[in-house]
C-alpha positions as CSV (number, residue, x, y, z in Angstrom):
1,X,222.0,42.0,1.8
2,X,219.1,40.4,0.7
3,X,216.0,42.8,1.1
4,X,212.2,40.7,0.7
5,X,209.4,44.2,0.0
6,X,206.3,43.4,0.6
7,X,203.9,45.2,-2.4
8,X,200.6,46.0,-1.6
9,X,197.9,44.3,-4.0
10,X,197.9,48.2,-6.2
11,X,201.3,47.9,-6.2
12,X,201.2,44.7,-7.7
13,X,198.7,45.5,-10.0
14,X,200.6,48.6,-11.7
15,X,203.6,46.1,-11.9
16,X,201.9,43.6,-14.0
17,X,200.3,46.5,-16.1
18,X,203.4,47.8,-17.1
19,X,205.3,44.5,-17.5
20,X,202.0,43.8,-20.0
21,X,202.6,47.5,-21.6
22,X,206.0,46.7,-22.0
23,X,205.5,43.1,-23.9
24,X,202.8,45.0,-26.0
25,X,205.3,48.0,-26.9
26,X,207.8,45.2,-28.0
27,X,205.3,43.6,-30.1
28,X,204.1,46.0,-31.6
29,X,207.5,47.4,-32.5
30,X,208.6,43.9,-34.3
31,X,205.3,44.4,-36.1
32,X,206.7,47.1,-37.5
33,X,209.5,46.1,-38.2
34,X,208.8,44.7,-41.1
35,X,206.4,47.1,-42.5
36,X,207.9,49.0,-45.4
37,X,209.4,52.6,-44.6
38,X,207.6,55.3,-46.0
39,X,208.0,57.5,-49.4
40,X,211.0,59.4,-49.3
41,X,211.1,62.8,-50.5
42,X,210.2,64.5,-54.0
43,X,212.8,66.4,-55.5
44,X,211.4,69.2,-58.1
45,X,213.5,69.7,-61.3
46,X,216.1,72.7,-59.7
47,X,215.9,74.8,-62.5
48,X,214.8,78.0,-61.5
49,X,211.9,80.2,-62.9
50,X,213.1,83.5,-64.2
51,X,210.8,86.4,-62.7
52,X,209.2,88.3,-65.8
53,X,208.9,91.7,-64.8
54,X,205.7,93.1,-65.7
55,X,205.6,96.6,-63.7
56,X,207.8,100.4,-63.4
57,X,208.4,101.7,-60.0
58,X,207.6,105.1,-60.2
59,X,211.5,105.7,-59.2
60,X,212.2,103.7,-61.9
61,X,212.8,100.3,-60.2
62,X,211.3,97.1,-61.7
63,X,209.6,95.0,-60.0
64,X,209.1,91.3,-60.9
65,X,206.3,89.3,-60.9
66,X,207.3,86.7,-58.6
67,X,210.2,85.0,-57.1
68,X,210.9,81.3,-56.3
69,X,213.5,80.7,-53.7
70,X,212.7,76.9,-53.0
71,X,215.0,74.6,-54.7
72,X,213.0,71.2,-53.9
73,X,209.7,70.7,-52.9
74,X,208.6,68.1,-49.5
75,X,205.6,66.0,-49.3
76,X,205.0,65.7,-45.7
77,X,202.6,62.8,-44.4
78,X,199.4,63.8,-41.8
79,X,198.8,60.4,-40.8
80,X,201.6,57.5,-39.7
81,X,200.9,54.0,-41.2
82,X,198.7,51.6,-39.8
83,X,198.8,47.9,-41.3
84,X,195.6,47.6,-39.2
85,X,193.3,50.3,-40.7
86,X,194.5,50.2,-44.4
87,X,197.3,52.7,-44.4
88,X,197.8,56.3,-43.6
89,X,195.8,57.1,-40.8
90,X,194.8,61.0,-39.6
91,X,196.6,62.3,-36.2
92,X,194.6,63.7,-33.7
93,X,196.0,67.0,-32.8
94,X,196.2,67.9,-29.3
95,X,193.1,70.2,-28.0
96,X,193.8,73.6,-26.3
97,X,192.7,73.9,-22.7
98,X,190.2,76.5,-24.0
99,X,189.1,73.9,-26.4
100,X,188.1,71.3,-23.9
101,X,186.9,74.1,-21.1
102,X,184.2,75.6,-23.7
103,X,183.5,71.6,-24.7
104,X,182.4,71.2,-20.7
105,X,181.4,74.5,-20.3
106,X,178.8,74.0,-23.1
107,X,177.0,71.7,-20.3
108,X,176.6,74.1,-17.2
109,X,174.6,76.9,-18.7
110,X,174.9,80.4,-17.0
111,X,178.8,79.7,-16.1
112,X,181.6,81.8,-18.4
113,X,185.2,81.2,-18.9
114,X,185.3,84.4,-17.5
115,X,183.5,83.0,-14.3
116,X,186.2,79.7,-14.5
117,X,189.1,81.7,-14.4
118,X,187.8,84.3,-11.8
119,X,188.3,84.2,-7.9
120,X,184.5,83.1,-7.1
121,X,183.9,80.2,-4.8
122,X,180.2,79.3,-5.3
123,X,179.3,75.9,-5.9
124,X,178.3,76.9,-9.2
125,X,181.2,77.8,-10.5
126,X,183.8,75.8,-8.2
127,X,182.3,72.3,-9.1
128,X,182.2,73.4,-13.2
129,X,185.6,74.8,-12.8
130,X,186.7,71.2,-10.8
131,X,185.1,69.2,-13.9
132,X,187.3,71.4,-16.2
133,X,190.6,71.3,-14.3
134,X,190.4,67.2,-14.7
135,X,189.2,67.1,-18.0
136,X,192.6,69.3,-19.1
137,X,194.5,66.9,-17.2
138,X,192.5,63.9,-18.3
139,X,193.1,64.9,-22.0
140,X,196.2,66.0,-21.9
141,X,198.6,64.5,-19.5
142,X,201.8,66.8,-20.9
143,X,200.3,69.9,-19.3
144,X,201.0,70.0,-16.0
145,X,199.4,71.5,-12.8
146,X,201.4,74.7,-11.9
147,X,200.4,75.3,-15.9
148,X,196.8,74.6,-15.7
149,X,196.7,76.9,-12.4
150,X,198.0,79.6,-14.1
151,X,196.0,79.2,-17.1
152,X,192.6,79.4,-14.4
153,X,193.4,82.5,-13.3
154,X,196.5,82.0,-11.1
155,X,195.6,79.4,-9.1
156,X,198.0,77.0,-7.1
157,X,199.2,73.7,-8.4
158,X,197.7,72.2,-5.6
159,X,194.5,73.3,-5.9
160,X,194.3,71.7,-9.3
161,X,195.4,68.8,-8.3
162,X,192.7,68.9,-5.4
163,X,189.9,69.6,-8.0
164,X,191.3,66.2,-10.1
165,X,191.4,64.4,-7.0
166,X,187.8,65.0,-6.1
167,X,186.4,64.6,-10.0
168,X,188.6,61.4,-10.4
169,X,187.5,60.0,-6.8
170,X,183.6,60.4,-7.7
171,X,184.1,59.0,-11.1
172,X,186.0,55.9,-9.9
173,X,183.0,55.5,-7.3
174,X,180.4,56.3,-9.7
175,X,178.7,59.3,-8.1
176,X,180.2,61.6,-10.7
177,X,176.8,61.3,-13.2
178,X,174.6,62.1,-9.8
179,X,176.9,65.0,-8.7
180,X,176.2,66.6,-12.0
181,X,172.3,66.2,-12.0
182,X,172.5,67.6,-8.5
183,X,174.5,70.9,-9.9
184,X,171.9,71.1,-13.1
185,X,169.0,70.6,-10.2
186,X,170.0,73.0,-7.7
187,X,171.8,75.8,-10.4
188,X,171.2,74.8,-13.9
189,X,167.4,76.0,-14.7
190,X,167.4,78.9,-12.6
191,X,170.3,80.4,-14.4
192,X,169.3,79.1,-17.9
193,X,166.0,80.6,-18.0
C-alpha cells in the first residue's frame, strides 16, 4: 500500500534540519578520522617505596610514614582535541540548576530562592520563577521536567513545561525583553530600595 503524507511546512523544515545535522555529524566524524589518537597512558616505574617508620604507638605499634598503594600513575585529559582551535580544548562542565537560578535571580532584586521554590503566586515571583524554569531547561536539556518540578518546590511536570512554554513563546515573538522591563517597572524599584 502506497501511503502519500502530506508534511506541514515545520514539519518539513525539522526534516531538512536534521538530514543537514546528520551530513555535518558525518563530516565531522571523517574529519576525525584522520586526526591522531591521543597520548596513551604513563606507566610509573612499579617499584614500590618502602614506608620509613618514624613514630611509637604508645601500645607499642609503629606507625609508618606513608604508604603508596598505586602501582601506575594516569594522566587524564580536561579538554578533547580540536584541529580547529590548536589542540586540547577546555570542557564546559554542566551548571547546577542552583547555578543558573542565582545567575537569573541576580536580575530581579527582592526575589529569593527561597521565594522560587515556595507556593507564592504573585507576579513577582511567578514570572522570575517562569524565567528560571526555562533557563534550566534551555541550558540543560538532560534534566527533565518532573526533575526540575521537584527541584522548585514540588511542582508538577506540567507546570514547568507551562512556564517554558510561555518564556519560549515571548522570546520567539520578541516581547520577552519588554515583559522584563515591565516586571523591573511595576516590582523591581519598590523592592530594591
Amino acid at each position: 500500500m502506497n501511503h502519500h503524507v502530506t508534511l506541514t511546512p515545520s514539519q518539513r523544515a525539522w526534516h531538512e534540519a536534521a538530514k543537514a545535522r546528520e551530513a555535518d555529524r558525518v563530516r565531522k566524524a571523517t574529519r576525525l578520522k584522520s586526526v591522531a589518537p591521543a597520548p596513551k597512558q604513563i606507566e610509573a616505574p612499579t617499584e614500590k617505596p618502602k614506608p620509613r617508620f618514624v613514630q611509637v604507638a604508645p601500645n607499642g605499634q609503629i606507625i609508618p610514614l606513608h604508604f603508596n598503594t598505586f602501582k601506575t600513575i594516569s594522566i587524564s585529559w580536561v579538554g578533547e582535541y580540536c584541529p580547529y582551535a590548536g589542540g586540547s580544548v577546555e570542557l564546559a562542565r554542566d551548571r547546577s540548576m542552583t547555578e543558573i537560578a542565582i545567575e537569573w535571580l541576580k536580575r530581579f532584586p527582592g526575589v529569593t530562592m527561597a521565594e522560587i521554590k515556595g507556593s507564592a503566586r504573585a507576579r513577582r515571583i511567578v514570572f522570575p520563577r517562569q524565567i528560571i524554569t526555562f533557563f534550566i531547561k534551555h541550558e540543560r536539556q538532560n534534566i527533565s521536567f518532573p526533575q526540575i518540578g521537584r527541584w522548585m518546590g514540588g511542582r508538577d511536570h506540567t507546570t514547568c513545561l507551562t512556564s517554558y512554554n510561555k518564556i519560549k513563546a515571548m522570546i520567539d515573538n520578541g516581547t520577552f525583553d519588554a515583559e522584563v522591563e515591565e516586571w523591573h517597572r511595576m516590582f523591581g524599584k519598590a523592592r530594591a530600595e
